[in-house]
Backbone as CSV, one residue per row, in Angstrom:
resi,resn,N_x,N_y,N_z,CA_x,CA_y,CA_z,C_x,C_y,C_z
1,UNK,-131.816,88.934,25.127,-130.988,89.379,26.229,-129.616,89.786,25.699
2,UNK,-128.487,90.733,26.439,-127.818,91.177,25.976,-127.036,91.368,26.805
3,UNK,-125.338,90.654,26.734,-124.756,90.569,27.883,-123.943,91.989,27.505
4,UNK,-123.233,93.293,28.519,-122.227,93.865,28.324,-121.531,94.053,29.572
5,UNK,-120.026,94.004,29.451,-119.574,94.172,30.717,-119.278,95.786,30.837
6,UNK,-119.818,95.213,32.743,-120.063,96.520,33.512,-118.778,96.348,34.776
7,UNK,-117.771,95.452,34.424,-117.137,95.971,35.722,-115.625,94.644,35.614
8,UNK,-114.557,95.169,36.412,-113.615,94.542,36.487,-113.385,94.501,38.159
9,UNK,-112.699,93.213,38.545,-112.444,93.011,40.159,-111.124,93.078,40.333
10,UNK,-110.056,93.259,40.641,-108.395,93.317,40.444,-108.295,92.962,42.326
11,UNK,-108.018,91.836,42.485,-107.585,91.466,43.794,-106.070,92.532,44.237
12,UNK,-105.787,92.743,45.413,-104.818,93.292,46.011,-104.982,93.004,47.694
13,UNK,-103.448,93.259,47.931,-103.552,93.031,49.496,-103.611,94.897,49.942
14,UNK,-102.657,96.032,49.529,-103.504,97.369,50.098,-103.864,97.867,48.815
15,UNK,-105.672,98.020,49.365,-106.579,98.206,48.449,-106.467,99.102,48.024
16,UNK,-106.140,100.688,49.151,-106.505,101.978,49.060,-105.067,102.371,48.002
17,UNK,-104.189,101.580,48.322,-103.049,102.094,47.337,-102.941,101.808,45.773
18,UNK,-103.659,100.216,45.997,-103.647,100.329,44.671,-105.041,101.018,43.807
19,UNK,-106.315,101.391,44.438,-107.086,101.954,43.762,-107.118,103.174,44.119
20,UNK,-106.226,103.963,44.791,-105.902,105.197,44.406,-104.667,105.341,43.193
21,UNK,-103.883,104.581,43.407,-103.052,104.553,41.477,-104.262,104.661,40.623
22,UNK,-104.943,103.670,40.582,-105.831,103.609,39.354,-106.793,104.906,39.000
23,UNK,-107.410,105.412,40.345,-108.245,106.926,40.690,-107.881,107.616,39.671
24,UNK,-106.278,107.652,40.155,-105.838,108.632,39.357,-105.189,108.454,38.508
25,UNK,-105.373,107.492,37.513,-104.761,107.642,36.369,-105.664,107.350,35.686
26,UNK,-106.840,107.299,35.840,-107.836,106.992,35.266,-109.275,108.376,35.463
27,UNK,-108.896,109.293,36.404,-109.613,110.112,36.891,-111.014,109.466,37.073
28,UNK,-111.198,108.298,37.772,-112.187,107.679,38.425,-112.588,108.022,39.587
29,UNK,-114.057,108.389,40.001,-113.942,108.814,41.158,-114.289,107.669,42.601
30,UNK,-114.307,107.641,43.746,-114.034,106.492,44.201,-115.424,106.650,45.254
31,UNK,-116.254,105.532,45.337,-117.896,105.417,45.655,-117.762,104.708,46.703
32,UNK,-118.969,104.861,47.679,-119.445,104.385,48.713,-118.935,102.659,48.199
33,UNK,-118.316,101.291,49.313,-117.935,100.856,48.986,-117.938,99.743,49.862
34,UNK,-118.172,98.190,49.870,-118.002,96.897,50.822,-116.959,97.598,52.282
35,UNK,-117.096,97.033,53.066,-116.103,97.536,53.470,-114.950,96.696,53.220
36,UNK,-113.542,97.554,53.728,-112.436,96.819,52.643,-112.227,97.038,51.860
37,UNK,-113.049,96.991,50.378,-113.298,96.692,49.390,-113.061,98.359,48.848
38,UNK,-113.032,99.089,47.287,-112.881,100.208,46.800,-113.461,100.052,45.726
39,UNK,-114.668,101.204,45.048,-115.172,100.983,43.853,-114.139,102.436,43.308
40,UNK,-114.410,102.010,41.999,-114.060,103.266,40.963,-115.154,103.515,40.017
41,UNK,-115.543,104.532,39.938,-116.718,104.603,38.897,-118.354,103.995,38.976
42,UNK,-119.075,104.484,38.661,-120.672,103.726,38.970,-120.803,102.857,37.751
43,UNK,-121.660,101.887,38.658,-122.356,101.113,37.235,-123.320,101.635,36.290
44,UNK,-123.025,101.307,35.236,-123.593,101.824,34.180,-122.870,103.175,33.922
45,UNK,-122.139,103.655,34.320,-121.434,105.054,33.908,-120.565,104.914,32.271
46,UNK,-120.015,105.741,32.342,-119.690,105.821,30.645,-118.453,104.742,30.716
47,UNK,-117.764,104.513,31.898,-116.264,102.819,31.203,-117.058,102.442,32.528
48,UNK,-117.029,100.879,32.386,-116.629,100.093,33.348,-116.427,99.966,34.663
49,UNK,-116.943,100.025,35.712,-116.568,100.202,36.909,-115.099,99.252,37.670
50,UNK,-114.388,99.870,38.316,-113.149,98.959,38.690,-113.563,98.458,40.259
51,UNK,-113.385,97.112,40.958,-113.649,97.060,41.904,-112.004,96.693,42.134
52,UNK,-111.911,97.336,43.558,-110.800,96.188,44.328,-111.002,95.398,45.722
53,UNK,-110.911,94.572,45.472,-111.316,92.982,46.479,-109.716,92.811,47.388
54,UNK,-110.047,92.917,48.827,-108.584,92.811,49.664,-108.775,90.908,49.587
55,UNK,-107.384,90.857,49.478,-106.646,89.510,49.420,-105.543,89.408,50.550
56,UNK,-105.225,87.624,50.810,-104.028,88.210,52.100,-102.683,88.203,51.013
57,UNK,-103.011,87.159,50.342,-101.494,87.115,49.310,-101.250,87.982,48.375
58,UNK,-99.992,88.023,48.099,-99.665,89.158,46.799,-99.688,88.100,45.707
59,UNK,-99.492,88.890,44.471,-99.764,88.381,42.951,-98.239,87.287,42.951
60,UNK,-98.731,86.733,42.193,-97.527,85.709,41.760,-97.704,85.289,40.218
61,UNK,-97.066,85.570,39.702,-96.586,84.841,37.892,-97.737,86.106,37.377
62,UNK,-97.824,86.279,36.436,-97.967,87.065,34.900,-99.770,87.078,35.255
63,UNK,-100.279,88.234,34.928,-101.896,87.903,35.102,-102.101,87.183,33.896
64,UNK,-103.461,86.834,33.937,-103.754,86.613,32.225,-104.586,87.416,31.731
65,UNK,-104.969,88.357,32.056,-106.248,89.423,31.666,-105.343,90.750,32.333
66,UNK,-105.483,91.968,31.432,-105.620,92.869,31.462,-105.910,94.095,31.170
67,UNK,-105.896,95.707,31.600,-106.327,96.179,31.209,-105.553,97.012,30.000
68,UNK,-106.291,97.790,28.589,-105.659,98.624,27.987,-105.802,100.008,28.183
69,UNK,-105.152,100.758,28.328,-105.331,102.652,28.632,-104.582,102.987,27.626
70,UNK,-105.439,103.913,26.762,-105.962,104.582,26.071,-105.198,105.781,26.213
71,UNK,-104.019,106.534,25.848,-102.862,107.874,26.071,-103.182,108.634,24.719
72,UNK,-102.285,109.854,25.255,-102.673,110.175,23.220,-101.169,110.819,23.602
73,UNK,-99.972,110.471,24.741,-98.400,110.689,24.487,-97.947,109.423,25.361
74,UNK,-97.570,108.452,24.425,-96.748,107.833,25.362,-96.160,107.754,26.528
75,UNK,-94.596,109.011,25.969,-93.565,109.031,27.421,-94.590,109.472,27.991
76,UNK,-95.500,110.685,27.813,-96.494,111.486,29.044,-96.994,110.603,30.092
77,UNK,-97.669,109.295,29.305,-97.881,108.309,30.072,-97.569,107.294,31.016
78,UNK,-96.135,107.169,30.521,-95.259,106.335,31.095,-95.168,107.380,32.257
79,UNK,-94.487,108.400,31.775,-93.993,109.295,33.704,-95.153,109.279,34.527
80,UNK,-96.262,109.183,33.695,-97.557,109.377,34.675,-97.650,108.113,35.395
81,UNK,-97.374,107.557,34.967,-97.681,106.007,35.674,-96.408,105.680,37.081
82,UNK,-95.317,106.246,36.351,-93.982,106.052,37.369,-94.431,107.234,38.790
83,UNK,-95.003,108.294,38.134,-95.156,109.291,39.690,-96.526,108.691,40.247
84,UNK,-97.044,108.060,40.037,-98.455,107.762,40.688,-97.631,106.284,41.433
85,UNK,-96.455,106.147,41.196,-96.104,104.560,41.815,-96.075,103.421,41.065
86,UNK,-96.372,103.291,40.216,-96.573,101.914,39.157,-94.838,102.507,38.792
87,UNK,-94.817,100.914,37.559,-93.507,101.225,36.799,-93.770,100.563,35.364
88,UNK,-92.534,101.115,34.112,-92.337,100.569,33.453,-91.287,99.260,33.431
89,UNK,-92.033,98.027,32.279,-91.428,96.619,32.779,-90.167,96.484,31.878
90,UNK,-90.237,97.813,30.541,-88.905,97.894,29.685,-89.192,97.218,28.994
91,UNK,-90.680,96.623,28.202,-91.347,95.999,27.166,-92.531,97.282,26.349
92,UNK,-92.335,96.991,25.039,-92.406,97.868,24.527,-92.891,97.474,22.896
93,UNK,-94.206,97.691,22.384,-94.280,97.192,20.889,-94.435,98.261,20.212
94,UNK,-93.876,98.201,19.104,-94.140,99.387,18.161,-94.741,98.696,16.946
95,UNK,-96.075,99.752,16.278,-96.868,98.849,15.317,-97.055,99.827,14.322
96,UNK,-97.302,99.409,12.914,-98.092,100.332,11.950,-98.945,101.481,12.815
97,UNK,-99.978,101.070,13.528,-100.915,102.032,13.770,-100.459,102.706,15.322
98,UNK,-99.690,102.320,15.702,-99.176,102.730,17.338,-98.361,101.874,18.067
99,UNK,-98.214,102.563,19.279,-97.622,101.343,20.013,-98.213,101.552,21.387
100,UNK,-97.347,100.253,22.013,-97.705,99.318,22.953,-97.027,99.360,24.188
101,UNK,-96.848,99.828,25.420,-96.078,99.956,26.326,-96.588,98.912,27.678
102,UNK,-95.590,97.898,28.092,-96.417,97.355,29.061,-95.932,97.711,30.733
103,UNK,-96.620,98.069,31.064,-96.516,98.549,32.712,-96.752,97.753,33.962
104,UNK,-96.836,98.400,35.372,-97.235,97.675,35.809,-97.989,98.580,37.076
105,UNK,-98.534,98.199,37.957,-99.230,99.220,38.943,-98.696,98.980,40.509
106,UNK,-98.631,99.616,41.289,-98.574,99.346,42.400,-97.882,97.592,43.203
107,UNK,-99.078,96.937,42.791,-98.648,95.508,43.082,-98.317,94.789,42.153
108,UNK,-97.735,95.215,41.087,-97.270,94.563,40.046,-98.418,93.977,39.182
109,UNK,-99.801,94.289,39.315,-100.488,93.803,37.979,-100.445,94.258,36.638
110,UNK,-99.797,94.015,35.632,-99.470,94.214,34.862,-100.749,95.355,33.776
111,UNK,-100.385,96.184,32.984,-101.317,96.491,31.879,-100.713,97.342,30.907
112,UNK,-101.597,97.635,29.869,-100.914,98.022,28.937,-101.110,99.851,28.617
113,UNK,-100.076,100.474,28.086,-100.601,102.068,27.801,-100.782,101.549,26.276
114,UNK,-101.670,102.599,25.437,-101.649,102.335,24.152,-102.036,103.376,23.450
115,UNK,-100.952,104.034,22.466,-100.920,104.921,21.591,-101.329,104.520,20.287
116,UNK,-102.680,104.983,19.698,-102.994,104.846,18.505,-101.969,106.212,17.406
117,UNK,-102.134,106.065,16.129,-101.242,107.342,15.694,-102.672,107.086,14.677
């Protein structure tokens, strides 16, 4: 048997806002769906499917899991993220092989952009 993951759940209180940020910054397209609830992408499709699950509370303290996206221009990325509504948190790694920008989305769940060179 052979486990691979097929999917991520990202709680939020408005669903449609925060998985339309993600739609589109991810050019995911958005599927028949729980109601409430918002898929991104099919299972088994080429990444991961994103679900979002409505919650009544908002996020509180630092996630511990998140996601990495994959840019091939940084700033490009960063503005992309600021006009879709997310923001930058003004954390920032720079490495031998690239760097590291950490963001955040809509409701503040945190993730990362990441420039390989």
């Amino acid at each position: 048997m052979t486990n691979r993951w097929i999917g991520m759940t990202i709680d939020c209180v408005d669903v449609a806002r925060v998985a339309g940020f993600w739609g589109a910054l991810l050019d995911l397209p958005q599927l028949p769906s729980r109601p409430g609830w918002v898929y991104l992408g099919r299972t088994g499709g080429p990444q991961p499917r994103l679900n979002f699950q409505p919650v009544t509370e908002p996020k509180h303290g630092k996630v511990r899991l998140h996601l990495d996206v994959g840019v091939e221009d940084i700033d490009q990325g960063i503005a992309q993220v600021i006009l879709l509504g997310g923001r930058f948190t003004g954390e920032r790694h720079d490495y031998d092989e690239g760097v590291v920008v950490v963001m955040a989305d809509p409701e503040e769940h945190e993730f990362c952009l990441v420039q390989h060179y």
